[in-house]
C-alpha positions in Angstrom: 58.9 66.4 -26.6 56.1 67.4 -24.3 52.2 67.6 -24.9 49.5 67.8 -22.5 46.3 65.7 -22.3 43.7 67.2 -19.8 44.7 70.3 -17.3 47.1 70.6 -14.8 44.2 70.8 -11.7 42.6 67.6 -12.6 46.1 65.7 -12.1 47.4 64.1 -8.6 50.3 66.4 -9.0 51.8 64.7 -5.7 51.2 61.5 -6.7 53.7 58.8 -8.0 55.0 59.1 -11.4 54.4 56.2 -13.7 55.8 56.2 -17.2 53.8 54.0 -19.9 53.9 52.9 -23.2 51.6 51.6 -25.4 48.9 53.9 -24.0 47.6 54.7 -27.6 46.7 50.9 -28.0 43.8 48.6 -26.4 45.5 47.0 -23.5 47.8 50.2 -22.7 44.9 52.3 -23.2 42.4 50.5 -20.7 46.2 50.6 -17.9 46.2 54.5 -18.4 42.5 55.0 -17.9 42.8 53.0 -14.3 46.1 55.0 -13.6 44.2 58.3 -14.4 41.3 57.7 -11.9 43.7 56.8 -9.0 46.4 58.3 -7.5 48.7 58.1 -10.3 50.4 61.2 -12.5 50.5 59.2 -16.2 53.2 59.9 -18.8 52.7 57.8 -21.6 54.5 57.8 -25.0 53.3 58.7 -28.5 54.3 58.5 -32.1 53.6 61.8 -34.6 51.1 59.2 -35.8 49.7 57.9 -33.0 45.8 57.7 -32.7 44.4 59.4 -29.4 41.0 59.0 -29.4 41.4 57.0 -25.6 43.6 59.7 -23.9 41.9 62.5 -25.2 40.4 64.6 -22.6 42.0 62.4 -19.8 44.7 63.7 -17.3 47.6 62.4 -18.8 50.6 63.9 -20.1 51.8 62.3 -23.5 55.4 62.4 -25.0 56.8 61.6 -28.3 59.5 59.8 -28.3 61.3 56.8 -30.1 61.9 54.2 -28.1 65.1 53.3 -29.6 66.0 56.6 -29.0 68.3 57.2 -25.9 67.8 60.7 -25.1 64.2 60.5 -25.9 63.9 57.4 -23.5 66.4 58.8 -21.0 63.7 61.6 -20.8 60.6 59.6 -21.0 61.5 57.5 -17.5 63.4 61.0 -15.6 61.4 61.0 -12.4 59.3 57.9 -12.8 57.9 55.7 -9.4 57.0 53.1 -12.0 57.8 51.9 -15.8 55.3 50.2 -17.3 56.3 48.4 -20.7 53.2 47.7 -22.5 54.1 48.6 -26.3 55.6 45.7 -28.2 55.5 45.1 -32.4 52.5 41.9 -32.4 53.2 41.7 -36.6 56.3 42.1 -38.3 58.0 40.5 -41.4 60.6 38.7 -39.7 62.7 37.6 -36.5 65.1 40.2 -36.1 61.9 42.9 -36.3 60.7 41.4 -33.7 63.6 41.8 -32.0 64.0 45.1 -32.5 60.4 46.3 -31.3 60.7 44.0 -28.4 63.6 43.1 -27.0 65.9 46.4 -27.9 63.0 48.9 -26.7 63.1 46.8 -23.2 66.7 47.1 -23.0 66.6 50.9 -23.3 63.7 51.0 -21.1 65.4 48.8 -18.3 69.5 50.6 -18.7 67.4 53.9 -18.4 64.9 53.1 -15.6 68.1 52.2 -14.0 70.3 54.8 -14.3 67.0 57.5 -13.3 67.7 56.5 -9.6 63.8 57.1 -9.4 62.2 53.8 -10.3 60.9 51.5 -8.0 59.0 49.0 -10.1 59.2 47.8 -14.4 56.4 45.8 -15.5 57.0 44.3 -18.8 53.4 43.7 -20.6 54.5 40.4 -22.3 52.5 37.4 -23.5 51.4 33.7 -23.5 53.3 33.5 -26.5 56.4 33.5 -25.0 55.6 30.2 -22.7 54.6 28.8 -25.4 50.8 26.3 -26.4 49.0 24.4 -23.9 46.1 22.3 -23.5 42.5 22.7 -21.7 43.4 19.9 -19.6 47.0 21.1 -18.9 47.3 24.7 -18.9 50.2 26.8 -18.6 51.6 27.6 -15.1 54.6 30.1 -14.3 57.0 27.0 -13.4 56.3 25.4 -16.4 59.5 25.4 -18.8 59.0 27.6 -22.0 58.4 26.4 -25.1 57.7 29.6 -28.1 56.5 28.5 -31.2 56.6 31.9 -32.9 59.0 34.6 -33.7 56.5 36.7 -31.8 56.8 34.7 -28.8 60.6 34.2 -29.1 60.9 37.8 -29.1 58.9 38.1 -25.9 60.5 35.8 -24.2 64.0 37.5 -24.8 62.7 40.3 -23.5 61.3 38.4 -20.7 65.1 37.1 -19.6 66.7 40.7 -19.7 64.6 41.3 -16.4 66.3 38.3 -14.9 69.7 38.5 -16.2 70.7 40.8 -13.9 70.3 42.3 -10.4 68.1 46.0 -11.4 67.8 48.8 -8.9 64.2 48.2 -8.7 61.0 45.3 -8.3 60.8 43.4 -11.8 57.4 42.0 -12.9 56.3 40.1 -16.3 52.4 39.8 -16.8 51.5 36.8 -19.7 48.2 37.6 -20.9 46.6 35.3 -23.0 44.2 36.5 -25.8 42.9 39.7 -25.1 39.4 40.9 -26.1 37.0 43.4 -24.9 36.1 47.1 -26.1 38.6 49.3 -28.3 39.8 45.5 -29.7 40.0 45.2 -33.2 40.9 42.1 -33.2 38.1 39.7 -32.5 35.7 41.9 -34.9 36.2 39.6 -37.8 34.8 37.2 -35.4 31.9 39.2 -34.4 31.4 39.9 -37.8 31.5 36.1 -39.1 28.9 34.9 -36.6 26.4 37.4 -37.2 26.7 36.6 -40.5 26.0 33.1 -39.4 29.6 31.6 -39.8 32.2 30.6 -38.0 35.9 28.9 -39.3 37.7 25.9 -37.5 41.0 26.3 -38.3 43.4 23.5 -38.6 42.2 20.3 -36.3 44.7 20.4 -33.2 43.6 22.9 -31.2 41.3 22.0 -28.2 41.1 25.7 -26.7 42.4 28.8 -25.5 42.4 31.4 -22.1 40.1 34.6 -23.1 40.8 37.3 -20.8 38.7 41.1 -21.0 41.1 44.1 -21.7 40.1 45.6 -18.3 40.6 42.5 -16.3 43.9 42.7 -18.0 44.6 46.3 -17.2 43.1 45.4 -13.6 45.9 43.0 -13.4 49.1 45.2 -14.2 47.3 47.5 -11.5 47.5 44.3 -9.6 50.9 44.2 -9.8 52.0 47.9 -9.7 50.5 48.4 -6.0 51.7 45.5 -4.2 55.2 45.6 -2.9 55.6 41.9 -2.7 55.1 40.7 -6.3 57.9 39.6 -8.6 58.1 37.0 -11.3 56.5 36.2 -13.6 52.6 35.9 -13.6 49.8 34.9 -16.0 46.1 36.1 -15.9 43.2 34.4 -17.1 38.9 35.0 -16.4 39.3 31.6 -14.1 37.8 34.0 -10.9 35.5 35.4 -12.9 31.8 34.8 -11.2 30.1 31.3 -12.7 27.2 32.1 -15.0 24.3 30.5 -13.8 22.3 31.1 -17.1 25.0 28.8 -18.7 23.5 25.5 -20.3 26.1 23.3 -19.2 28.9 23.4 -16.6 32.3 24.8 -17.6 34.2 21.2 -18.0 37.5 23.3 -17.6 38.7 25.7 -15.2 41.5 27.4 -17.5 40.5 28.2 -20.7 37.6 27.9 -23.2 36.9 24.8 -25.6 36.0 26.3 -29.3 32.4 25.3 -29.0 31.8 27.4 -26.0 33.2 30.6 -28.0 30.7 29.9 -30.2 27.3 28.5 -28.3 27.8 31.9 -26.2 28.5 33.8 -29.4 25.4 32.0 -31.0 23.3 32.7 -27.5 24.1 36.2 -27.4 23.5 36.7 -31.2 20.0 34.9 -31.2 21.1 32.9 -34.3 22.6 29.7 -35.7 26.1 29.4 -36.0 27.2 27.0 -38.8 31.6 26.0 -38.6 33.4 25.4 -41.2 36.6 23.5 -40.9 39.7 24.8 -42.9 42.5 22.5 -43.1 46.0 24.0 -41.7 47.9 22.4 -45.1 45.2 24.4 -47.1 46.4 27.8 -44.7 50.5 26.8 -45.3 50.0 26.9 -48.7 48.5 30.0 -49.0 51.1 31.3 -46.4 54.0 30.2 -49.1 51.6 31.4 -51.9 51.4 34.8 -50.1 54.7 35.3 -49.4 56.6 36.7 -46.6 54.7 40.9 -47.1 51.9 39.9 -48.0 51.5 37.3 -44.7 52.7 40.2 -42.5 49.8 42.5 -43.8 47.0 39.3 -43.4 47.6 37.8 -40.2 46.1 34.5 -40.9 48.3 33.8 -43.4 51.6 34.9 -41.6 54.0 32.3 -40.1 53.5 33.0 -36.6 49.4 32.7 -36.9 50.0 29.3 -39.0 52.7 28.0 -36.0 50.2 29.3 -33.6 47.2 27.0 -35.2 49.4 24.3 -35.2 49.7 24.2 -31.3 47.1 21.8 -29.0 46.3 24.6 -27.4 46.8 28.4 -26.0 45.6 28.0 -22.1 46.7 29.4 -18.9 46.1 29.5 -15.5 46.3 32.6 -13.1 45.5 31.4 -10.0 49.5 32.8 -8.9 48.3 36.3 -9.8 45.0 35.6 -7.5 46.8 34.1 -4.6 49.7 36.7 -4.5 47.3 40.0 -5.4 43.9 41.1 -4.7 43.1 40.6 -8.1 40.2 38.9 -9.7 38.5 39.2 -12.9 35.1 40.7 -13.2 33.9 38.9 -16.8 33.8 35.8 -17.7 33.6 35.1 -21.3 29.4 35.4 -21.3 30.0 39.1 -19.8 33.0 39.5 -21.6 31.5 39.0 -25.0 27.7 41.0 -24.3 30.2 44.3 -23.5 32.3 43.9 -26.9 29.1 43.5 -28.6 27.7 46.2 -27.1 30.7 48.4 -27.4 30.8 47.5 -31.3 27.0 47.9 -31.9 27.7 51.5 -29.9 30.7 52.6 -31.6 29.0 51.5 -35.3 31.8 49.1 -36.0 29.0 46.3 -35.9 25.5 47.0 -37.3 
């Protein structure tokens, strides 16, 4: 199951071993670039399918392997320092899917971590979804009892809870992100693509905001984690270090999370244009949910249950300040920086004209 990414002289071929999936994707892929340029040998998995247009060329060895496959698994983690779990099913059609892509791929991942006698450290990649909403004025916190609204979030938090249930051979670690944008994302193009047009849709009336963190503070943060000894929990991370903008026409009035008027002044700002909202009531989004049906919401996100349950929520904010206290970790964009390098990335890449 073995193929080769990059030649055997450019690897640390002394160096720690960690094993990571979800390397193909946009947070996994941003962990396996900062694992590459450091001291770190990389084995990542792959599916025949698998796009690898960010490992290409890089000093990583890939694998293909099921990850509900024993033997494949059991071969995946054989000699790893470090596990790093960051592939996970984000869409699926319903509960026991999720289930299936993350909770059962964990519980390999953990039963053969174990039995290597090699691993030191698992870091499950897991979400903000599985603490559940929160308001700008009362964001999330690690001691803060958990509350999923989705089957998404359900799912993560089950997987969450196998790290605890039980005394493992090695250091356990859960990083929350919150929303996760930044180059290689495809999912904040529709927005990108909306406010150039000169749009922008409110949707529903509950939510007051949500924590924005860059895909490379994010990967910064499981590197966080990975190198020091002491860390263990769980831990959010948000852009809340990030430096203040002083080009910014008003003070932040929060220091978790973003209101939705910010996202789009700064979007308008860095655009040069006007930015016109347009509300869209969540009763007019349930019923085309129902309309839509149970396939056809699992291939259009906004019309799947867990996107309708997630608009329903005050809010989606968190605060990281554990991860800053406990690590050396702080982020380097905050959301004016973090949005000027996605739109340049897009404009670069010609997924934005």
């Amino acid at each position: 199951m073995n193929d080769r990414t990059g030649t055997a002289h450019e690897r640390a071929e002394n160096g720690p071993l960690v094993a990571l999936t979800g390397a193909t994707g946009f947070l996994g892929s941003h962990i396996a670039d900062l694992l590459s340029l450091g001291r770190w040998r990389v084995r990542a998995t792959i599916r025949p399918s698998s796009d690898l247009r960010w490992l290409r060329g890089k000093p990583i060895e890939t694998v293909t392997a099921s990850l509900v496959d024993q033997d494949d698994v059991r071969r995946f983690v054989a000699g790893s320092d470090a596990v790093i779990h960051c592939a996970g099913v984000v869409r699926a059609r319903d509960e026991a899917a999720y289930r299936a892509g993350n909770v059962e791929t964990t519980r390999m991942l953990l039963q053969e971590a174990a039995a290597s006698g090699t691993t030191r450290t698992f870091i499950l990649i897991s979400s903000l979804a599985a603490a559940g909403p929160a308001p700008v004025d009362a964001p999330r916190r690690e001691d803060s009892p958990c509350a999923p609204l989705s089957a998404y979030g359900r799912s993560k938090l089950a997987a969450e809870q196998l790290l605890r249930d039980q005394e493992w051979p090695f250091r356990t670690v859960v990083l929350r992100p919150p929303a996760l944008y930044g180059p290689r994302d495809h999912a904040f193009l529709p927005l990108f693509r909306g406010a150039q047009a000169g749009w922008s849709a409110r949707l529903g009336n509950r939510m007051t905001g949500l924590s924005l963190v860059h895909g490379q503070d994010a990967a910064n943060a499981a590197m966080a984690l990975l190198t020091t000894d002491t860390t263990a929990g769980v831990y959010f991370v948000d852009d809340g270090s990030a430096p203040p903008n002083p080009a910014a026409p008003e003070p932040r009035r929060h220091d978790c999370g973003y209101e939705l008027a910010e996202l789009t002044a700064v979007l308008a700002s860095l655009l040069r244009r006007r930015i016109r909202t347009v509300p869209i009531p969540l009763g007019l989004l349930r019923t085309l949910s129902r309309l839509a049906g149970r396939r056809l919401g699992a291939r259009v996100p906004i019309l799947g249950a867990d996107r309708i349950a997630d608009l329903s929520a005050p809010g989606w904010v968190c605060c990281g300040d554990k991860l800053c206290r406990e690590t050396d970790f702080i982020s380097r964009f905050g959301l004016e920086a973090g949005l000027l390098d996605t739109l340049a990335f897009y404009r670069q890449n010609g997924w934005l004209t």
